[in-house]
C-alpha positions as a Markdown table, in Angstrom:
| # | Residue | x | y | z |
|---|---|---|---|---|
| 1 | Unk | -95.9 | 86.0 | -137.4 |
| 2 | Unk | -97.6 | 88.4 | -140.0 |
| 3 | Unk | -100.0 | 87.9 | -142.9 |
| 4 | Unk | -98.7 | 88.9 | -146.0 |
| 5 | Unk | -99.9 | 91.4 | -147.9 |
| 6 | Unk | -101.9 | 88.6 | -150.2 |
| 7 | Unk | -103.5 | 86.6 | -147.8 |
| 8 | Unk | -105.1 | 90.1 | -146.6 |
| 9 | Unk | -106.6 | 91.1 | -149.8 |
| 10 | Unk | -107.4 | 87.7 | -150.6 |
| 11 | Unk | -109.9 | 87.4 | -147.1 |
| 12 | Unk | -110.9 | 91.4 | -148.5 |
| 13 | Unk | -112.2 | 90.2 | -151.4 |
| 14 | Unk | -113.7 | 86.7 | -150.2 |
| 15 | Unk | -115.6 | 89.2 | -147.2 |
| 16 | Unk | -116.9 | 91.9 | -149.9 |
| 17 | Unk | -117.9 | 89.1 | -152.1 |
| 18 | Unk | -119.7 | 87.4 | -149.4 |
| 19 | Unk | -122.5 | 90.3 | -148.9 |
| 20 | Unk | -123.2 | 90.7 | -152.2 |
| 21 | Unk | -126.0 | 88.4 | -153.1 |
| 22 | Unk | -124.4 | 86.8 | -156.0 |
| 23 | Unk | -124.2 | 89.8 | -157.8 |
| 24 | Unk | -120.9 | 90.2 | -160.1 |
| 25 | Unk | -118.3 | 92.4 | -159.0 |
| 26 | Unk | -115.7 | 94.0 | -160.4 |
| 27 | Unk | -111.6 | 94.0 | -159.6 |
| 28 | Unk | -111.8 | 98.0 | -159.9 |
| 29 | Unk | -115.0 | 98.2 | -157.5 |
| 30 | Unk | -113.2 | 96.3 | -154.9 |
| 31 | Unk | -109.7 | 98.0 | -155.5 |
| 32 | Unk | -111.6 | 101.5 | -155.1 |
| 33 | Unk | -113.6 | 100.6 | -152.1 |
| 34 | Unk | -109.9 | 99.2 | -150.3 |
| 35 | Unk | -108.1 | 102.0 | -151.7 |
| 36 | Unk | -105.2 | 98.7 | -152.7 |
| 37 | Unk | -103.7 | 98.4 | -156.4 |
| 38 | Unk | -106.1 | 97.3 | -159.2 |
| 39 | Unk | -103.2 | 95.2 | -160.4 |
| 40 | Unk | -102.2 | 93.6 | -157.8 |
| 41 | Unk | -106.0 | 92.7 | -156.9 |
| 42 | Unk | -105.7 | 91.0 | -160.5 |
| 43 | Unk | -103.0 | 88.6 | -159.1 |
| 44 | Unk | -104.7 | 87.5 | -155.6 |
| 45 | Unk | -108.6 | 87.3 | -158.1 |
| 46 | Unk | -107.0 | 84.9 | -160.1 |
| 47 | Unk | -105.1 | 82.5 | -157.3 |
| 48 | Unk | -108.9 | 82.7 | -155.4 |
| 49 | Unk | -110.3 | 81.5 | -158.9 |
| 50 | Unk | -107.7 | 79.0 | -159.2 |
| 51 | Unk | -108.2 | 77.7 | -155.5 |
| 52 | Unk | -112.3 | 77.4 | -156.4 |
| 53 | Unk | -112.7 | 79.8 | -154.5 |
| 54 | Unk | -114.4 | 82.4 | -157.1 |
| 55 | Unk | -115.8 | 82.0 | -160.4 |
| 56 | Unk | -115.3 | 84.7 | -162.9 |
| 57 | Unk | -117.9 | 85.9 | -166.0 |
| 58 | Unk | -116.1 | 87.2 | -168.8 |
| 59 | Unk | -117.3 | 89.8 | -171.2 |
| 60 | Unk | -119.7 | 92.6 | -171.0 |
| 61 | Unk | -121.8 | 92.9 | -167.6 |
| 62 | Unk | -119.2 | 90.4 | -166.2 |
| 63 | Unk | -117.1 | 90.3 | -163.1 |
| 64 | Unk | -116.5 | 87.7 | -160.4 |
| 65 | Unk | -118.7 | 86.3 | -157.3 |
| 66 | Unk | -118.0 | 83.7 | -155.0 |
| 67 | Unk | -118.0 | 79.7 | -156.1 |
| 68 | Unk | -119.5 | 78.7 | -153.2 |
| 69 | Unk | -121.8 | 79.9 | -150.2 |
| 70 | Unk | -119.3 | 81.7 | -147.4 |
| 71 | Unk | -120.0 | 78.8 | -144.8 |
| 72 | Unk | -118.2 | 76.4 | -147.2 |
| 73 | Unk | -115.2 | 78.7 | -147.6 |
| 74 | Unk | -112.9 | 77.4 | -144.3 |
| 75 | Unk | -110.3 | 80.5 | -143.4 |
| 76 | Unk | -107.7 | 78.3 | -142.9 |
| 77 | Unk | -107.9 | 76.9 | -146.3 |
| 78 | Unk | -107.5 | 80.4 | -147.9 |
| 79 | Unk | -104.4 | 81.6 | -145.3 |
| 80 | Unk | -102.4 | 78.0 | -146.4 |
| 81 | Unk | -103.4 | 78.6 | -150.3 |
| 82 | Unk | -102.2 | 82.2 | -150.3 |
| 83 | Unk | -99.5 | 82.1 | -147.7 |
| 84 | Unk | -96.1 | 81.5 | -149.4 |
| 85 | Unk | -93.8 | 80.7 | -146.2 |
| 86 | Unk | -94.4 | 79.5 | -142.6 |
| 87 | Unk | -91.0 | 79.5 | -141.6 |
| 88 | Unk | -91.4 | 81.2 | -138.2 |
| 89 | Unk | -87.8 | 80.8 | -138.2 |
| 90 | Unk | -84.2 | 80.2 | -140.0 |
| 91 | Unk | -83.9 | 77.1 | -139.2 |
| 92 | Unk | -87.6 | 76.2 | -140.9 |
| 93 | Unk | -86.0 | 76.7 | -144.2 |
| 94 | Unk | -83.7 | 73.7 | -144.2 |
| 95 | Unk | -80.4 | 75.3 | -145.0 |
| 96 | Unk | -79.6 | 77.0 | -141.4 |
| 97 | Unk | -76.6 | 78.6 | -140.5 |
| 98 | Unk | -77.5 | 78.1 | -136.9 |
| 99 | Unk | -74.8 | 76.7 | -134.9 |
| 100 | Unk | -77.5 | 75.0 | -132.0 |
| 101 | Unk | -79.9 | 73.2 | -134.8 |
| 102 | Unk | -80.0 | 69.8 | -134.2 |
| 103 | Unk | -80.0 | 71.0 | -130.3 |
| 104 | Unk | -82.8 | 73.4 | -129.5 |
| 105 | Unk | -85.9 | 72.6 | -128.8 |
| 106 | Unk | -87.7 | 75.9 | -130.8 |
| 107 | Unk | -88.1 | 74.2 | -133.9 |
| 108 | Unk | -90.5 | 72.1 | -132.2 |
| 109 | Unk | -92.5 | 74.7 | -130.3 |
| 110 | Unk | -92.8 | 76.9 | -133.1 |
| 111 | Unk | -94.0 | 73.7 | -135.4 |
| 112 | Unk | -96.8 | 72.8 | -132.4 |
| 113 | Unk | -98.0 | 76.4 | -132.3 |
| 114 | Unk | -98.4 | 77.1 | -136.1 |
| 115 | Unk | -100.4 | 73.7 | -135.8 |
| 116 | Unk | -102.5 | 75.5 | -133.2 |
| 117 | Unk | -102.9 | 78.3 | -134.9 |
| 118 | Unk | -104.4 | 75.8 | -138.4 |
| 119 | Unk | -106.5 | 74.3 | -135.9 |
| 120 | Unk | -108.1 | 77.7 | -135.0 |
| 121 | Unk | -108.2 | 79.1 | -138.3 |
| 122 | Unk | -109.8 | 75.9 | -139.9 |
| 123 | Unk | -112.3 | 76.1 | -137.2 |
| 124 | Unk | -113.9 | 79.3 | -138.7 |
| 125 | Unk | -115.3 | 79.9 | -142.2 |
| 126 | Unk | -115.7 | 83.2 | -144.4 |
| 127 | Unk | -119.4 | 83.7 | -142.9 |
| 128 | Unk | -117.7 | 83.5 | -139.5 |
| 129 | Unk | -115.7 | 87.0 | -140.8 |
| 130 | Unk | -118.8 | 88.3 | -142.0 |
| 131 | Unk | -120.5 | 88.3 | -138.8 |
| 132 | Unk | -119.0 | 92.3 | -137.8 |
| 133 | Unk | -119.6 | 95.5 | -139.3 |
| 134 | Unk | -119.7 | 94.6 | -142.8 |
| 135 | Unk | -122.1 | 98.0 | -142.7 |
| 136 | Unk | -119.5 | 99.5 | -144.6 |
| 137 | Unk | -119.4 | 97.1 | -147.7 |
| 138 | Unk | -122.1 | 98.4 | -149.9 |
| 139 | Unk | -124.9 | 95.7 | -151.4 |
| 140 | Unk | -124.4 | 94.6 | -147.3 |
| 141 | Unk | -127.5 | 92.1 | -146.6 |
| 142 | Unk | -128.3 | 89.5 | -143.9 |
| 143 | Unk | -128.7 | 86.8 | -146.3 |
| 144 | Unk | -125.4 | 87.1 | -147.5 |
| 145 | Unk | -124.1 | 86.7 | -143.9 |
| 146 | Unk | -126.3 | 83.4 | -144.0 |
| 147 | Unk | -124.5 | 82.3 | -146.8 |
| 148 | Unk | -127.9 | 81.7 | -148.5 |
């Protein structure tokens, strides 16, 4: 199984966010330090502002910082809310054209281990992510990491 490409920038801007010290940032800022599309930055922004997970400040000297402190933003949360499909396989979807559904045991397995995988993921929060080299975010400072 692979991330999409919107569940990626959605944990890039929730990590670059979360060492800034509150201070507003913009879509373009982020987009030119990830080298990823302005526009469709604009699109993952507003789901993470929808999902509570970013408020925005509109006019001039306005941008968007995080809602609330990074060890109240759970991983798992943010991976089910941008994550359109889970279906590890054809027969997920409902309409299979598999001749052994209804006989195989693989639905099943796969079911268990994305359930493993949510247990994991729900175990960590956004401070948990910040805890590497987030040396190469500028505005980087420790009490950002401690969600402070």
């Amino acid at each position: 199984m692979r991330l999409s490409t919107f569940s990626d920038y959605s944990l890039r801007v929730l990590m670059y966010l979360g060492v800034q010290d509150d201070r507003l940032v913009t879509i373009a800022e982020i987009a030119a330090v990830h080298d990823i599309s302005k526009a469709h930055l604009m699109k993952v922004v507003h789901q993470l502002g929808l999902n509570g997970h970013i408020e925005t400040v509109r006019g001039k000297g306005g941008g968007i910082r995080l809602a609330r402190p990074p060890r109240e933003i759970v991983v798992g949360a943010v991976i089910r809310q941008s994550e359109s499909d889970f279906a590890m396989a054809e027969c997920f979807a409902g309409q299979s054209s598999c001749r052994i559904h209804g006989g195989c045991g693989l639905p099943g397995i796969l079911n268990e281990a994305l359930s493993a995988m949510f247990l994991v993921l729900d175990g960590y929060t956004l401070a948990d992510l910040l805890r590497g080299p987030v040396w190469l975010v500028p505005g980087f400072t420790e009490s950002a990491v401690a969600g402070d």
